[in-house]
C-alpha positions as CSV (number, residue, x, y, z in Angstrom):
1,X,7.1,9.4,-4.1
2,X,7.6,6.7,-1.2
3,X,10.5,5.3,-0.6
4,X,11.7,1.5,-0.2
5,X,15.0,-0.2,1.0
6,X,17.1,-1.4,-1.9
7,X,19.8,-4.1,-1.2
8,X,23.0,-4.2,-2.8
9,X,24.8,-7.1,-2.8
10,X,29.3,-6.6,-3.3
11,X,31.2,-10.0,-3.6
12,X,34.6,-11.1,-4.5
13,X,33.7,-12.4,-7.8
14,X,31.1,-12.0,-10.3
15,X,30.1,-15.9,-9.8
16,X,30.0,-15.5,-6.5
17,X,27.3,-12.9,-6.7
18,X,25.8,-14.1,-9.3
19,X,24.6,-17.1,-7.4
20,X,23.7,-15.4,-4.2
21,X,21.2,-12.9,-5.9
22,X,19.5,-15.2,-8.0
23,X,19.0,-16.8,-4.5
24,X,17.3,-13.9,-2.7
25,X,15.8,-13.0,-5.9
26,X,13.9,-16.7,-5.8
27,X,13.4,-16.5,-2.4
28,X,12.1,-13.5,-2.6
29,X,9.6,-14.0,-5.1
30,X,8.3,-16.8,-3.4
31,X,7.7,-15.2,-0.2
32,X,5.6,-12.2,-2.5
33,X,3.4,-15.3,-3.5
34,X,3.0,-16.4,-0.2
35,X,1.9,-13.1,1.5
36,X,-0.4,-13.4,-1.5
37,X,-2.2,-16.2,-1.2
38,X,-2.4,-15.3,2.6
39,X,-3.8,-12.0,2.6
40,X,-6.0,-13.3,-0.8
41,X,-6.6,-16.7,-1.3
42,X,-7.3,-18.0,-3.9
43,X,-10.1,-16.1,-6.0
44,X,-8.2,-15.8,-9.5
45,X,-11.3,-18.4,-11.1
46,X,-13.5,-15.5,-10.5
47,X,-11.7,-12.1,-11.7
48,X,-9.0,-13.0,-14.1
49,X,-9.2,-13.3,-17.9
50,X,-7.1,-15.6,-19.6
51,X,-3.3,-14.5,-20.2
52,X,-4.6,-11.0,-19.9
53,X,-6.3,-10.6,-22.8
54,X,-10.4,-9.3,-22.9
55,X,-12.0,-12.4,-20.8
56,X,-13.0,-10.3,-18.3
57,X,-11.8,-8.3,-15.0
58,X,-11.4,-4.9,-13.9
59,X,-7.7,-3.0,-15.2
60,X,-5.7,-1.6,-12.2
61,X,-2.9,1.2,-12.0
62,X,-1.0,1.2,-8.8
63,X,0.8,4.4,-8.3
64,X,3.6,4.4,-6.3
65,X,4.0,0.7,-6.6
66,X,7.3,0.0,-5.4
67,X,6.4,1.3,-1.7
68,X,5.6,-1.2,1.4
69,X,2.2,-1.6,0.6
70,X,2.5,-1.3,-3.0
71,X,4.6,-4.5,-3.7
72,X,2.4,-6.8,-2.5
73,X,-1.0,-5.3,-3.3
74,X,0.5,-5.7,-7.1
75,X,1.5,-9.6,-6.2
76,X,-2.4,-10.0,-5.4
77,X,-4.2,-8.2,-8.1
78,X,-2.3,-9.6,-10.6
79,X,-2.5,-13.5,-9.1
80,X,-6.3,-13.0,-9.2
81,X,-6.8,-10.3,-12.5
82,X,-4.2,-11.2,-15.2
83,X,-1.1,-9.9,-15.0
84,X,-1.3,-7.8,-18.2
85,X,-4.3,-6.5,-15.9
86,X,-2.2,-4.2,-13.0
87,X,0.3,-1.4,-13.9
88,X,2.4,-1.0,-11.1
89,X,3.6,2.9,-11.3
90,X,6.3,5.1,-9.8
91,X,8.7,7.7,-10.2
92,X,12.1,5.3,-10.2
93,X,13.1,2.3,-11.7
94,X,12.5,-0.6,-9.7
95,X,15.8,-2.6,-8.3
96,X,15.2,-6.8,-8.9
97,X,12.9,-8.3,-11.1
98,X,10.2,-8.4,-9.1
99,X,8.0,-6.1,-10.4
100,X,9.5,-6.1,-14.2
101,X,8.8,-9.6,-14.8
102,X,5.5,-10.2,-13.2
103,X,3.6,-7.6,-15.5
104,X,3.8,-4.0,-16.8
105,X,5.2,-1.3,-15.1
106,X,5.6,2.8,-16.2
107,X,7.1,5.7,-15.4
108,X,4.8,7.9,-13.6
109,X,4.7,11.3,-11.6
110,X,1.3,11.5,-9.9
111,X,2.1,15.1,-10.3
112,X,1.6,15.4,-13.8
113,X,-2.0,15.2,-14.3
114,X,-1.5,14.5,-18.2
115,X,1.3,11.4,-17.5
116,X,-1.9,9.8,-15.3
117,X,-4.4,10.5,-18.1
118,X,-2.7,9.4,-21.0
119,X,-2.2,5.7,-19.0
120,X,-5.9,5.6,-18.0
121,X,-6.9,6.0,-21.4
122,X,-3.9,4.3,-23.4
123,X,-3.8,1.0,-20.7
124,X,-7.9,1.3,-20.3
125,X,-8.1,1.5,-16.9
126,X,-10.9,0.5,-14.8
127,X,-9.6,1.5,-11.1
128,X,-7.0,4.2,-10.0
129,X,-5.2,2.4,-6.5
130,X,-3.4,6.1,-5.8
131,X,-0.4,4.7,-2.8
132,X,2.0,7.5,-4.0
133,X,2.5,9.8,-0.4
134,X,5.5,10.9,1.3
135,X,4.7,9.5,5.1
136,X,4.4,11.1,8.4
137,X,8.0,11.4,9.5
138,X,9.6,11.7,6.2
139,X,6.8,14.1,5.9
140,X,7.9,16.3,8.9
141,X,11.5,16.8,7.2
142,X,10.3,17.5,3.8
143,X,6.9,19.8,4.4
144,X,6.7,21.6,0.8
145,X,7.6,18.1,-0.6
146,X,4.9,16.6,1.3
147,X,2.3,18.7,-0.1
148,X,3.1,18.7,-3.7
149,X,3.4,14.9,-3.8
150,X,0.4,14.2,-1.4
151,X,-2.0,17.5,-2.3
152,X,-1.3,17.6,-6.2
153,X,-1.2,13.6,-6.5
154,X,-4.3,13.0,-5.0
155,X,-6.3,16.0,-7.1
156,X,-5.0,14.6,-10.6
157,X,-5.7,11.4,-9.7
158,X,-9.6,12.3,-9.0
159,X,-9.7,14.7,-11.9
160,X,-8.2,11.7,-14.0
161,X,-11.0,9.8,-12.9
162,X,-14.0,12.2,-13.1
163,X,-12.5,12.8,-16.8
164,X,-12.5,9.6,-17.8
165,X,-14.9,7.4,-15.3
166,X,-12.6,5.4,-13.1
167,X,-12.7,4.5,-9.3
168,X,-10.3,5.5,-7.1
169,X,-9.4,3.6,-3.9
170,X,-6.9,6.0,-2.1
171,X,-5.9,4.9,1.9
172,X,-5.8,7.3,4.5
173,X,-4.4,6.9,7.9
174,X,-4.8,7.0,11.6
175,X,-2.4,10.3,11.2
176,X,-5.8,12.4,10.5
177,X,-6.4,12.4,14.3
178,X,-4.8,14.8,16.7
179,X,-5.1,15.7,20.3
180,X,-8.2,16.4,20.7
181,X,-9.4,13.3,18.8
182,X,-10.9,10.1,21.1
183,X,-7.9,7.9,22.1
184,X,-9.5,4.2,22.5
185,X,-12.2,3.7,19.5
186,X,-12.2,6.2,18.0
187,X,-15.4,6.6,16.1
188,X,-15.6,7.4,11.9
189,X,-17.0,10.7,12.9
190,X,-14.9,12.4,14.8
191,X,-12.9,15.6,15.0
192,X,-9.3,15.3,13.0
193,X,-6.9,18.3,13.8
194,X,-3.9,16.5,12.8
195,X,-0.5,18.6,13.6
196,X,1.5,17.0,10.6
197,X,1.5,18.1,7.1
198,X,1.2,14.1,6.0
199,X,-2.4,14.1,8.4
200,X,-3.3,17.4,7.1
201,X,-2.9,15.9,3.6
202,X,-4.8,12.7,4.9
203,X,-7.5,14.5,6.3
204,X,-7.8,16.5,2.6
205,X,-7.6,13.3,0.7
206,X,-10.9,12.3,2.7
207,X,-12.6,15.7,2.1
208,X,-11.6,16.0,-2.1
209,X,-12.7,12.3,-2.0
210,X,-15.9,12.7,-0.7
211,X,-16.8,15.9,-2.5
212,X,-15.4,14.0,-5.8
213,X,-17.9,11.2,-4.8
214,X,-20.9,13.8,-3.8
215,X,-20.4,16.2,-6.6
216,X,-19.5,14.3,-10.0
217,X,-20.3,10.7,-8.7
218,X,-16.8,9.8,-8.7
219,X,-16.6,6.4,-6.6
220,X,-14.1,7.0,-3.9
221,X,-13.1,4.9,-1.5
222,X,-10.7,5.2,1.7
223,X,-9.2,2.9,4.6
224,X,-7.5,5.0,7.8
225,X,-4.9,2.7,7.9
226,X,-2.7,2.2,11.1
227,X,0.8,1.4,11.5
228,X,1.6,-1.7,8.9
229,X,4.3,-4.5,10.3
230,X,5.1,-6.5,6.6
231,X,8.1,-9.2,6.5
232,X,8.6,-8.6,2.4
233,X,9.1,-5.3,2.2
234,X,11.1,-2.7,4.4
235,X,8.9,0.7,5.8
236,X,9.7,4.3,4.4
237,X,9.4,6.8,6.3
238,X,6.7,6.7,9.0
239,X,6.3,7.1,12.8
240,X,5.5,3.0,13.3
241,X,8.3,2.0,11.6
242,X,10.0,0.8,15.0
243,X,7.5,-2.4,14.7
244,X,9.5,-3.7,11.5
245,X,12.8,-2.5,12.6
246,X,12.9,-4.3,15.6
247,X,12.4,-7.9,14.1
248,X,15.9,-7.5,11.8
249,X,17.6,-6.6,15.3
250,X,16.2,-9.2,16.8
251,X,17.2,-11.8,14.4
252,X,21.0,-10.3,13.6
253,X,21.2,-10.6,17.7
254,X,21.8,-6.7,17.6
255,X,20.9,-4.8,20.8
256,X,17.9,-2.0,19.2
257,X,16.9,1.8,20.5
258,X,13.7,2.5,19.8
259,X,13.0,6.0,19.0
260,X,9.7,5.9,20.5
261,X,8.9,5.7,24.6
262,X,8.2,2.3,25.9
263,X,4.2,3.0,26.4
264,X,3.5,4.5,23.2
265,X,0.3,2.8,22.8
266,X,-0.3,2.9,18.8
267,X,-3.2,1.1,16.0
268,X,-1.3,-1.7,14.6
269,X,-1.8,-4.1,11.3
270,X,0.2,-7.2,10.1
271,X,0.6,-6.9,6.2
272,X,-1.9,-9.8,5.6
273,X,-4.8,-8.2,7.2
274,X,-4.0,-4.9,5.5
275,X,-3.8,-6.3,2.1
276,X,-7.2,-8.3,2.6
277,X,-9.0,-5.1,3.9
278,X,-7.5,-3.3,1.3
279,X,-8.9,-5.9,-1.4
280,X,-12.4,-6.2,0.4
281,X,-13.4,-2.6,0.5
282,X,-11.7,-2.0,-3.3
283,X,-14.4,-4.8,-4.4
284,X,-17.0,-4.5,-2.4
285,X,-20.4,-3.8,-3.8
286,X,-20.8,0.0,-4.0
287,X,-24.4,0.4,-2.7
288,X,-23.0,-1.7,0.5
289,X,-21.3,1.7,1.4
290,X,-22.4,3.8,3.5
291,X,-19.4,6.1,3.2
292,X,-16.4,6.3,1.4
293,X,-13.8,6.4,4.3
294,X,-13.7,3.6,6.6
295,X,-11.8,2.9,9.9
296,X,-10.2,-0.5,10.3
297,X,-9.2,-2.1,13.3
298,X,-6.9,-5.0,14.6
299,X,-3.8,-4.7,17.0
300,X,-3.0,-2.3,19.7
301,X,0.2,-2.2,21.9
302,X,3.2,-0.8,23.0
303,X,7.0,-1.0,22.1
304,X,7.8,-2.3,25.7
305,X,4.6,-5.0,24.9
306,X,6.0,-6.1,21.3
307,X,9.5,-6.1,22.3
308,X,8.2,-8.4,25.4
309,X,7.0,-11.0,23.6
310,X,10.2,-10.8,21.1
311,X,12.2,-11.5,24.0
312,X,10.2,-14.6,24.8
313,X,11.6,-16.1,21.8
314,X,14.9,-14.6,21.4
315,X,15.9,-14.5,25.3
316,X,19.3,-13.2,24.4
317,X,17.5,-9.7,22.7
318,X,17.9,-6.4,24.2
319,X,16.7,-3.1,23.4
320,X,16.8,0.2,24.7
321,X,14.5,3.7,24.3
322,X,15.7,6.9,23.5
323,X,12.9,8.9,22.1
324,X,13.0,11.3,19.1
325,X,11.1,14.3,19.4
326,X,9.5,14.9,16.2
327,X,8.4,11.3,15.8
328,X,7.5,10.9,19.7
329,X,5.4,14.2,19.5
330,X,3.8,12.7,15.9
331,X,2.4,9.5,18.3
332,X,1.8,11.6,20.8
333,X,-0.6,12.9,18.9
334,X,-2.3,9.8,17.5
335,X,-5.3,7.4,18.8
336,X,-4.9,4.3,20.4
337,X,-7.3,1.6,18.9
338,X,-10.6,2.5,16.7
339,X,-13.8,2.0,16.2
340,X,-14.1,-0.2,12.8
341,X,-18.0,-1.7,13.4
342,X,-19.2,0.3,10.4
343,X,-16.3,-1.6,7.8
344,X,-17.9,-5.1,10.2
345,X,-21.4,-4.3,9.1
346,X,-20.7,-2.9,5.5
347,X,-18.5,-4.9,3.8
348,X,-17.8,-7.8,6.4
349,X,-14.5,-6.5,7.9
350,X,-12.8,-8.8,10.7
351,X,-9.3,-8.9,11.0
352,X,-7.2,-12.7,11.2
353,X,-3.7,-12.3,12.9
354,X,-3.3,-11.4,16.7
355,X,0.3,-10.3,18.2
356,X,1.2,-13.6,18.6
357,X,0.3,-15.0,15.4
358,X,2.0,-11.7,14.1
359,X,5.2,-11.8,15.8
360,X,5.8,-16.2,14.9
361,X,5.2,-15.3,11.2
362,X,7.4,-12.6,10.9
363,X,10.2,-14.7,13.0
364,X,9.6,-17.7,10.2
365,X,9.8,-15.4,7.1
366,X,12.3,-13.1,7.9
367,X,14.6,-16.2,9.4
368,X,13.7,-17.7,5.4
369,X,14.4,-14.5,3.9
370,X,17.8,-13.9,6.0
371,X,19.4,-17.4,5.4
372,X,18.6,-17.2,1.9
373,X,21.2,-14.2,1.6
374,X,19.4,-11.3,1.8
375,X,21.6,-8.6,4.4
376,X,20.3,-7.8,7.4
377,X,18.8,-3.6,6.8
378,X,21.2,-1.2,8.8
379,X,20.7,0.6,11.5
380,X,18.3,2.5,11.6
């Protein structure tokens, strides 16, 4: 239910292409371990079993696995628990052998409650990581869509793991606030009147959650996550997506027009920092929480600001903007920076990366991942 960029490679000669993907594919796979060990570290000595087997650690199913996120939370968990340990889920087969080779992977409609119980109980799983959504924009388009996938998802995953005593980390995003919501740090606790069906279903997967939690003592747990900038795998979808896009533009010397206005101020978070929130809060202590949604902070800024500093290192770069009106009202809409001292206190939340930090990382993988062979994504 999320949807990923999927690169098809056409050359004169079977050789010829042949050689080139098991190029990408190589580099590919070793830009997955790198965003790894960056967002991780290294803390396999204290999670994993051996091979796999019974030696210990907690088994994970990912559900839709092949989305941005998805991808490289997999890479992690299975570096640091086994990677017989993490089944990566969702509803189509996944292109390269990315995924395929480095551990199990299933078929799985998170609509189906019974397809979801019959893994937790046949794979023993310890912890539920529910990704499968439909975003924000895509969202917008696809309403009915949005709520089956994101409503019906979320509820079988909970009853799965009410049923059968599993945790359930499930993210929610900064697409719960609305209008009337506080625009620079804005608090936990704060009024959400979101006016998209993909934060209405955000603000319900924090409500089920938390009565799941309250009422059966299922242990949920929730990040509001911002916009996420990643240089391994392509966005699906949402209303940030512009921060990603602009990067391949930049790099294939290809003017850009960003759908957004040039002082839409929005939450930002470089893949990294996502991935290592994601894995603090998921193993924190439970008694450290003191609820089971969290806000998480890191970058602010606008399109005119990124694109600013891009141009600082690719002078020749030029963009335009030329707003669209369902995705400039959805960040209309949306806060500017937020209040994440309660994740600082519980569970030791800080982010790493600044904009600058950001912006030279994603210049040095994507120029790897570019000259390696892999096409430039078209225009958006």
């Amino acid at each position: 239910a999320t949807t990923t960029t999927t690169t098809t490679t056409t050359t004169a000669t079977a050789a010829a292409a042949a050689a080139t993907t098991t190029t990408a594919a190589t580099n590919t796979t070793t830009a997955a371990a790198a965003s790894a060990r960056r967002a991780f570290g290294s803390t396999a000595s204290r999670r994993r079993g051996s091979g796999g087997d019974d030696g210990g650690g907690e088994r994970f199913l990912v559900t839709g696995a092949l989305g941005q996120i998805g991808m490289e939370l997999v890479d992690g968990l299975r570096a640091d628990y086994g990677t017989d340990r993490v089944v990566a889920s969702d509803v189509r087969k996944p292109r390269g052998k990315r995924i395929l080779d480095s551990g199990p992977f299933v078929y799985l409609d998170s609509t189906h409650y019974p397809g979801i119980a019959r893994i937790v109980v046949e794979k023993r799983i310890d912890c539920v990581v529910h990704l499968a959504s439909l975003l924000s924009a895509t969202g917008e388009a696809k309403p009915e869509e949005a709520l089956r996938v994101n409503v019906m998802g979320l509820h079988n995953v909970l009853e799965s793991a009410r049923n059968h005593n599993v945790r359930v980390y499930a993210p929610s995003s900064i697409a719960v606030f609305g209008t009337s919501t506080p625009k620079q740090n804005t608090p936990d606790e704060c009024l959400t009147n979101p006016n998209t069906v993909y934060g209405v279903t955000k603000v319900y997967l924090e409500l089920l959650g938390n009565y799941y939690h309250e009422r059966f003592g299922v242990d949920f747990r929730a990040l509001r996550y911002p916009g996420v900038i990643s240089a391994d795998t392509m966005p699906g979808g949402g209303t940030t997506d512009y921060a990603v896009e602009v990067f391949y533009a930049a790099l294939a010397n290809r003017k850009y027009k960003c759908y957004l206005r040039a002082d839409s101020r929005l939450p930002m978070m470089y893949m990294p920092d996502c991935l290592r929130a994601t894995r603090m809060v998921l193993e924190a202590p439970r008694d450290a929480l003191t609820r089971c949604t969290y806000n998480i902070n890191s970058l602010s800024f606008t399109p005119e600001e990124l694109f600013a500093i891009i141009k600082q290192r690719v002078p020749k770069f030029d963009f335009e903007f030329d707003p669209d009106p369902v995705r400039q009202a959805i960040a209309d809409s949306w806060n500017e920076s937020m209040d994440d001292t309660l994740a600082r206190r519980d569970w030791g939340w800080q982010p790493r990366y600044g904009i600058d930090e950001m912006v030279d990382e994603m210049f040095d993988l994507l120029s790897a991942k570019l000259e390696s062979g892999v096409p430039v994504p078209p225009k958006q």
